[in-house]
Structures are given as C-alpha cells and as structure tokens.
C-alpha positions in Angstrom: 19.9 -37.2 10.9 21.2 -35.8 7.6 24.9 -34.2 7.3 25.0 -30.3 7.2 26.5 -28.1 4.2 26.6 -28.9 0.8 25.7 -33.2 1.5 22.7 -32.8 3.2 21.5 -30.2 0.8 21.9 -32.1 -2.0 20.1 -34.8 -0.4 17.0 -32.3 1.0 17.0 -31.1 -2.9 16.3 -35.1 -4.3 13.7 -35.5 -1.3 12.1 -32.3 -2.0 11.7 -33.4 -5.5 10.3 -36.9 -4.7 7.6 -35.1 -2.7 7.0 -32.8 -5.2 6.3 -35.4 -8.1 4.5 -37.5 -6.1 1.6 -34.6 -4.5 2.6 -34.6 -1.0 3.0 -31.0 -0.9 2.7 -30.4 2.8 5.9 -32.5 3.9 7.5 -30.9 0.8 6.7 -27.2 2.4 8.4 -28.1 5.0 11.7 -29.6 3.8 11.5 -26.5 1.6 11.2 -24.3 4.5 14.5 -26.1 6.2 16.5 -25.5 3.0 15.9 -22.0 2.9 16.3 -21.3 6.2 20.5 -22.2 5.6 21.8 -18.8 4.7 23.6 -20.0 1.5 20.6 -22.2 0.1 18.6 -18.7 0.5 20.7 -16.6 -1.9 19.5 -19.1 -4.7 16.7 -17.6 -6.5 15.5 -21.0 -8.2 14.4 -22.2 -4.5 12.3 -19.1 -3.9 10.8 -19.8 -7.1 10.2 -23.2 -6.6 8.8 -22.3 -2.6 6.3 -19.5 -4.8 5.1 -22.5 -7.0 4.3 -24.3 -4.2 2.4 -21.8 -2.2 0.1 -21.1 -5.1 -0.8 -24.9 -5.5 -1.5 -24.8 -1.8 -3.3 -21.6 -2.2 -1.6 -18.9 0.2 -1.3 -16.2 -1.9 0.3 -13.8 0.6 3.4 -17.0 0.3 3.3 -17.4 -2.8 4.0 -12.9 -3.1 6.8 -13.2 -0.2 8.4 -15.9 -2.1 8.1 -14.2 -5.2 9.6 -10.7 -4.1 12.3 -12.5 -2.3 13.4 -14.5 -6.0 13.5 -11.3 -7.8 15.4 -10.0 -4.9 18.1 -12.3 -5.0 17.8 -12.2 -9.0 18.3 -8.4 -8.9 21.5 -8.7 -6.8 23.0 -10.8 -8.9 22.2 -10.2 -12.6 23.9 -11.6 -15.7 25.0 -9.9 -18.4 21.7 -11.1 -20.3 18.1 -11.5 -19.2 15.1 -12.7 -20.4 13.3 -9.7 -21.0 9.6 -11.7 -21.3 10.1 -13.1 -18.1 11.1 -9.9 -16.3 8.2 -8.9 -17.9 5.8 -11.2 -16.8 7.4 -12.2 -13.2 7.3 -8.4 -12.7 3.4 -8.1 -14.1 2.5 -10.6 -11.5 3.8 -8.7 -8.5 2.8 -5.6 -9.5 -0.3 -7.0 -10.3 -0.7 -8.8 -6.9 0.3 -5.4 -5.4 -2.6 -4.3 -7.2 -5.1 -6.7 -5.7 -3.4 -6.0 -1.9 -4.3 -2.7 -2.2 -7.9 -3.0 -3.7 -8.6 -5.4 -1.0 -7.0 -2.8 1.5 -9.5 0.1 0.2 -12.3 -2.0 0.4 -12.0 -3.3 4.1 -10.4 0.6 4.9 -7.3 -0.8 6.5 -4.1 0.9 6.2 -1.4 -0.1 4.4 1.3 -2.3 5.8 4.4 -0.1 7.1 7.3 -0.1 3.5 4.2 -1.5 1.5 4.4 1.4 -1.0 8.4 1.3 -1.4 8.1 -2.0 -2.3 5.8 -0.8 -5.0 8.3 1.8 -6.2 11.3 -0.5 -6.0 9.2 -3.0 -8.0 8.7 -0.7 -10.7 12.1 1.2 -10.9 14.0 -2.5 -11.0 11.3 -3.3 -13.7 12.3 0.0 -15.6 15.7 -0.2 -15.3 16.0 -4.1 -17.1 13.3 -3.2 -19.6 13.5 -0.4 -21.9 9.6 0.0 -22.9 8.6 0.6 -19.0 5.7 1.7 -20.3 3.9 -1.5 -18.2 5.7 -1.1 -15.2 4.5 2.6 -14.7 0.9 1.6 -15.5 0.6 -0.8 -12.8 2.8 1.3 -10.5 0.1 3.9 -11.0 -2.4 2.2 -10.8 -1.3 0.6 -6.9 -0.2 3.9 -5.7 -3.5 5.5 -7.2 -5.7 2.7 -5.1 -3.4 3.7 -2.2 -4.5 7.2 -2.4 -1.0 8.8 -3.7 -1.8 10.3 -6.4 0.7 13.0 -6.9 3.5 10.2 -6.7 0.9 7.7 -9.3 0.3 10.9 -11.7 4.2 11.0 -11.6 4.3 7.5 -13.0 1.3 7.2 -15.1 2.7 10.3 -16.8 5.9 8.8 -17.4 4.9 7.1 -21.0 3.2 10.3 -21.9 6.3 12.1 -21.2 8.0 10.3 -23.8 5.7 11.7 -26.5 5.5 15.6 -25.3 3.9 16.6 -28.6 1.3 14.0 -29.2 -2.2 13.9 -27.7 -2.9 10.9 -28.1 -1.1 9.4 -25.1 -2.9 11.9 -22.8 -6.4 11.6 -24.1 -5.6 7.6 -23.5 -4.9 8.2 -20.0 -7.3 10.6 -19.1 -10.2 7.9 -20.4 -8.7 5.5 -18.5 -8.6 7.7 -15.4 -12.2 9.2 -15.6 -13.3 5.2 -15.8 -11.2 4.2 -12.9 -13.0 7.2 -10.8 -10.1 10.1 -10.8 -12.2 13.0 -12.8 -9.1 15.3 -11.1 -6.5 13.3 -12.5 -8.0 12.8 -15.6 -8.6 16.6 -16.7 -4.8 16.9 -15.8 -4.5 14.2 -18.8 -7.0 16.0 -20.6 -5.3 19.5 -20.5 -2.1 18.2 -21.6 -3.9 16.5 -24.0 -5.2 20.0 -25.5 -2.2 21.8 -24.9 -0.9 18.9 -27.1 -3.3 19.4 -29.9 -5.1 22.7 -29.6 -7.4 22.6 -32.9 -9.0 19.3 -31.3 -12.1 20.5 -30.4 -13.2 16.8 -29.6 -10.9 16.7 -26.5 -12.2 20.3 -25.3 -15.7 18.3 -25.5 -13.9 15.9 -23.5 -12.6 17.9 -21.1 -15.8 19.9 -20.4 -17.7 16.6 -20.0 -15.5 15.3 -17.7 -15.5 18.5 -15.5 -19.5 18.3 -15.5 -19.9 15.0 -14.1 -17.2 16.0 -11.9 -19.6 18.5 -10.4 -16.9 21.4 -11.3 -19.7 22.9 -13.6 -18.2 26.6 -13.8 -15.3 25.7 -15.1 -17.2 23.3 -17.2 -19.0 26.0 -18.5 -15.5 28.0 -19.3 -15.2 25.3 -22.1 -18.2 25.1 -23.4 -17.9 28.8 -24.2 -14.3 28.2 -25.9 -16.0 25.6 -27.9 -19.1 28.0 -29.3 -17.5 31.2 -29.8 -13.9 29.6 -31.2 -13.3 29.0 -35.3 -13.0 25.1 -35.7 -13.1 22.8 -38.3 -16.1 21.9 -40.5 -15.9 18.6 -38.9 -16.5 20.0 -35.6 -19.3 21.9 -36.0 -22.0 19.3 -34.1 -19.8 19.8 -31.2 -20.4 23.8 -31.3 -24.1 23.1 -31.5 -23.7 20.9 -28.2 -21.7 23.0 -26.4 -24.1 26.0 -27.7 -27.2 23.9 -25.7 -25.2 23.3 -22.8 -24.6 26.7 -22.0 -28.6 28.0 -23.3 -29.4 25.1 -20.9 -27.3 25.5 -17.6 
C-alpha cells in the first residue's frame, strides 16, 4: 500500500536499493519494473541504467540492450552543456557492439532483421558522432553492423567516412581495404584498394595488393590488367621483386 507520486517513489528507490545490496535481484527487477513504468520516473536515465545493470547480472542480454538504448535515449534528449566524452565513448561502444553481435547471430541462423533494427543502428552512430569529434569508432562499428546486415552501399558510406578525412593519404584506405578482404568483402575492399592507389600512385605494393585481392576474388581478368601495369610500368628500385612476381603471374595464368 505505498502512496503515489514523489513519497512512494522515494520509498520504492530505498527498497530497491536494499534488494540490490543484499542479492535478491529478482524482487528487485520487479520493484524496478513498477518505478519505471510511472511516466516521470522513466525520463530519468540513471534508472534505465541501473535496470541495464541488473539485466546483465541476471543475464538477459536482449534487457540489458533495451535498457541501455532507452538511458541514452533519455540522455540524448536532455544533454548538458558538458559530457563525459569516455563514457559516450564506451556506453556507445557497447551498443554498437551488441548491435554487432545481434546481427552476426542474425546471419548465422538466416533470420531477418527485426523491423527499425538498422535505424537504430544509424541513429546510434550519428548521436555518437555528433557528441564526439573523432567518430572515427562510431563509423567503424556502424559499418561493420550494417556490413553483417548486408547493406553495404550505406556501410561503405560509413566505413569511408574516416578515410574521407584524409583524401590524399593512402594509408587510411589500404587499412580498410585489409580489414575488409579479412572480414570477407573482396568487392568492398578493392574499392579501398583503388582509392588507396589513386591516393598514392608510385606504390607499387598496393597495385600488388590490389591484383591479389582481385585473384582470390575469382575476378582474374581484371587481375591480370594489374599485373601487366606492374611489369611493364617504371617503378622504384625497391619495387623491382614485385615486377618479377607480377611478370610469373602473367607467364603463368
């Protein structure tokens, strides 16, 4: 028989940490669950951290996400003037990271994903992005989920963010396009490999790269374009074992 409004809350909020402290995480689930569903208790972003915490110690992970996305929810709404940036970083890590798993283990049993799944993957990032400067993370992972979701015009977009940020370097591209051709995406990754060359032309190590990449791809004619660009072109002394291999690749097609 406890009061309503801002009495009985206070009074749920002591018995909630009683349970807490003393293990009986069950009851305290549940007196949890009655605070947050008063509409006022459920705008405070501490509560839906604390009801996170408590899902993972009882292990439900799809709880312990819910929770999660609804505390940086009501965080994002109402921001102060100054955040912690290593926690956005790491509460926004996690999720993205969950995402991550949600989407392996929807590959894996060839289930669709659920209807708004990949929005919530997008807003994730973007509100990641817009309280962090170096977002360089936040595309990554984004990438990566969409990628495993099979979008990969709208992960290239992200995943080529960073790079985008350093238009004349190569090494950013050559970075991502290892990291692509590990992860399974030979077609992606000679996108990041061409930039990559257009980035530094006299490399003739990412040419080599390229062409490789293309081969086990099974795209061997266009393979076989590189390899010829590779033994016919002037390159640096430093190259000149690559010419010889590129020179037995094409005697040996």
């Amino acid at each position: 028989d406890l009061p309503e409004g801002k009495d009985g809350a206070a009074i749920r909020l002591a018995g909630l940490a009683f349970l807490w402290q003393t293990g009986q995480l069950a009851q305290a689930d549940r007196l949890l669950s009655q605070l947050l569903d008063d509409p006022q208790q459920a705008k405070r972003p501490a509560l839906w951290r604390l009801a996170s915490s408590l899902a993972a110690k009882r292990d439900m992970p799809a709880r312990e996400l819910e929770c999660l996305e609804r505390a940086l929810d009501a965080e994002f709404r109402d921001l102060p003037e100054v955040v912690n940036i290593q926690a956005v970083r790491s509460d926004y890590e996690k999720l993205l990271s969950h995402y991550q798993d949600l989407a392996q283990a929807l590959v894996a049993l060839k289930q669709p994903a659920p209807a708004g799944f990949r929005d919530k993957v997008v807003r994730a990032a973007d509100r990641w992005r817009a309280l962090d400067r170096n977002g360089a993370d936040a595309c990554r992972l984004a990438g990566r989920v969409l990628r495993a979701l099979g979008d990969r015009e709208l992960a290239w977009d992200y995943l080529t963010t960073p790079v985008g940020l350093r238009p004349n370097e190569a090494r950013p591209s050559a970075g991502l396009a290892q990291e692509l051709t590990g992860t399974g995406e030979p077609g992606l990754a000679d996108r990041a490999y061409a930039a990559a060359c257009e980035a530094e032309p006299t490399d003739a190590q990412l040419l080599w790269d390229r062409a490789q990449n293309l081969r086990q791809a099974g795209r061997a004619a266009e393979a076989q374009k590189l390899y010829r660009r590779l033994a016919e072109a002037d390159w640096q002394p430093r190259f000149r074992w690559l010419q010889t291999q590129a020179r037995w690749q094409l005697d040996n097609r």
